[in-house]
VOBA-1610 file (N, C-alpha, C; in pm, whole numbers, padded with zeros to 5 digits, always signed):
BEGIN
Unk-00492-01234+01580Unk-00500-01322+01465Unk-00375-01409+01465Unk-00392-01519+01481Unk-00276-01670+01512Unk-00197-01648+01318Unk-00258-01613+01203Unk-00215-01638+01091Unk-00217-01507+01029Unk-00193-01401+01035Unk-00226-01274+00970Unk-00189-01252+00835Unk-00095-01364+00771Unk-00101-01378+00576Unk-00210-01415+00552Unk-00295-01451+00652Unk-00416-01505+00564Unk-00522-01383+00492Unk-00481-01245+00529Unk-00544-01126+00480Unk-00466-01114+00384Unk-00373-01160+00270Unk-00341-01112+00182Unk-00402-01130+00071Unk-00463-01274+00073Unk-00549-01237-00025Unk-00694-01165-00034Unk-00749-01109+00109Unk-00840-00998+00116Unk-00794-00896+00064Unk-00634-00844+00064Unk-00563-00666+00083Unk-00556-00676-00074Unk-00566-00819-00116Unk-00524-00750-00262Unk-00644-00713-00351Unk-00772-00812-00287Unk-00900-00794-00333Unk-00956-00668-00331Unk-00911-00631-00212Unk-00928-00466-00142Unk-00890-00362-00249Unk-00739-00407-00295Unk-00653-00302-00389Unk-00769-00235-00499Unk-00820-00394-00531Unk-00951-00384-00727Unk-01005-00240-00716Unk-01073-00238-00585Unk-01192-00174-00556Unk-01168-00023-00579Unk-01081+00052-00590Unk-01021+00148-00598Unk-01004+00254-00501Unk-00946+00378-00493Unk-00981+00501-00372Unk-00983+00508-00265Unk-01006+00541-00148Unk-00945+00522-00013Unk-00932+00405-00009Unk-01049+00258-00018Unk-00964+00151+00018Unk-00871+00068-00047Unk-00833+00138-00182Unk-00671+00092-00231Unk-00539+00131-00151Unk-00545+00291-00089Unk-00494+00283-00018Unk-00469+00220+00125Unk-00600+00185+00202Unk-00590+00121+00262Unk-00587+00015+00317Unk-00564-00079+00237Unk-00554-00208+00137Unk-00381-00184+00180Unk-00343-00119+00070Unk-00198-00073+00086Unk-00120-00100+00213Unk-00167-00006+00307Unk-00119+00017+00401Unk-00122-00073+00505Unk-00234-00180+00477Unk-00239-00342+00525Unk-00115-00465+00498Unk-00087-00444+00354Unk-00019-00539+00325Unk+00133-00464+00336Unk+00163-00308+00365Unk+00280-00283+00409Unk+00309-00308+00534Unk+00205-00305+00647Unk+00191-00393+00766Unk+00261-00527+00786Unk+00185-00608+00688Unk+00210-00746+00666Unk+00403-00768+00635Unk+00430-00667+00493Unk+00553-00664+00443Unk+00669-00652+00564Unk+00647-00555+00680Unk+00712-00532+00780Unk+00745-00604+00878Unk+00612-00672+00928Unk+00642-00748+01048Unk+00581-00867+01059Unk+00558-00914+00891Unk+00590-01070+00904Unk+00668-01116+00803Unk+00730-01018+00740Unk+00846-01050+00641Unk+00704-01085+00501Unk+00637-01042+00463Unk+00551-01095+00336Unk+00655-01017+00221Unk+00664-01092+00130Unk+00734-01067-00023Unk+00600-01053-00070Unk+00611-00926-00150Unk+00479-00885-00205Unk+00571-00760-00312Unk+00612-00858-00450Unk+00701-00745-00526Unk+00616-00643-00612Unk+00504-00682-00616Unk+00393-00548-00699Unk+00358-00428-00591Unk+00402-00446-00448Unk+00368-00326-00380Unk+00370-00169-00444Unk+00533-00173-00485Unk+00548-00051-00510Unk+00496-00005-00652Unk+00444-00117-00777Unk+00431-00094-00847Unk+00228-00022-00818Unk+00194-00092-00752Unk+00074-00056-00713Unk+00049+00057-00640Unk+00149+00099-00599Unk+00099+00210-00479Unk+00183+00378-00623Unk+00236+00319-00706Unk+00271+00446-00847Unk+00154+00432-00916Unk+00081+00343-00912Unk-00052+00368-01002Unk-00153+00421-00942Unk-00129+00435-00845Unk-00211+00558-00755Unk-00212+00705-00729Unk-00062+00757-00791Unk-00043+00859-00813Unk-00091+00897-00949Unk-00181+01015-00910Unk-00277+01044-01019Unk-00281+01197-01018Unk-00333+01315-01081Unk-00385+01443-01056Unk-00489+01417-00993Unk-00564+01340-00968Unk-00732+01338-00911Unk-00740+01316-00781Unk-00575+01237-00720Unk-00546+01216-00561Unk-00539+01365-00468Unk-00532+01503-00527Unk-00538+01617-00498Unk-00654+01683-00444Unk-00736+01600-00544Unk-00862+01668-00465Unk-00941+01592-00404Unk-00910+01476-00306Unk-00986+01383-00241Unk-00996+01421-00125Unk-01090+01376-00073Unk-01076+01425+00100Unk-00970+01309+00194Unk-00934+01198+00108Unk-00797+01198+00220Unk-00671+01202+00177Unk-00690+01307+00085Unk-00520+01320+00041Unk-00443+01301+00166Unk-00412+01412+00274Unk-00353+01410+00390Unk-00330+01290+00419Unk-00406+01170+00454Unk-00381+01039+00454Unk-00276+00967+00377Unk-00330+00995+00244Unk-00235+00949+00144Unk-00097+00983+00144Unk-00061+01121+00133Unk+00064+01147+00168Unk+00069+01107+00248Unk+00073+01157+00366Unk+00140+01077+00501Unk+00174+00909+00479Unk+00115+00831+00448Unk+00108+00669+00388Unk+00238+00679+00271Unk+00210+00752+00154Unk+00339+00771+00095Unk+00487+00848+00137Unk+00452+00894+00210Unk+00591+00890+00233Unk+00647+00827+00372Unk+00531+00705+00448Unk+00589+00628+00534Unk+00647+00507+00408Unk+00554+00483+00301Unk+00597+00385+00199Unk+00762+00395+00152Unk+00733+00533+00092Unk+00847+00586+00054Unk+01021+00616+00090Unk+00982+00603+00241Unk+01091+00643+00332Unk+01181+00490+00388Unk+01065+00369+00376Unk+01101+00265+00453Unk+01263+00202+00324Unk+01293+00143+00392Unk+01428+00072+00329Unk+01388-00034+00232Unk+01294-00072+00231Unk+01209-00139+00134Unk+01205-00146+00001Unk+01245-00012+00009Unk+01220+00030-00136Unk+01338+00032-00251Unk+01253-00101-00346Unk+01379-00150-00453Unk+01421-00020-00555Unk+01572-00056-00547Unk+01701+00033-00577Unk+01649+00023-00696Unk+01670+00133-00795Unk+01648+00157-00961Unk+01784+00053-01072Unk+01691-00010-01165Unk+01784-00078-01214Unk+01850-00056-01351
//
């Protein structure tokens, strides 16, 4: 793909829809955030509204964690103010 911001406004359309493909939605536009430099400051606020009690019993929790704490771990992540 010659333009790959041009999926951001698919990843966010993606986000609406809810449940695995919010997360994987997510994990698109942290793609994007990484290695084409995209400013996207609702990431992190979007990916805490996903933490729920109901993410426990899904069949891809495992996914999810793993995704949160690649989210979680990256340097990315704005300092508390």
């Amino acid at each position: 793909m010659s333009k790959p911001t041009l999926m951001i406004d698919f990843l966010t359309a993606a986000y609406e829809i809810g449940g695995a493909i919010s997360l994987l939605a997510l994990n698109g536009l942290f793609y994007l955030i990484h290695h084409h430099n995209l400013e996207y400051p609702d990431f992190y606020k979007k990916l805490y509204s996903l933490l729920e009690p109901s993410v426990l019993h899904v069949k891809y929790r495992a996914r999810f964690f793993h995704l949160l704490d690649l989210f979680l771990s990256s340097r990315s992540v704005p300092a508390p103010t």
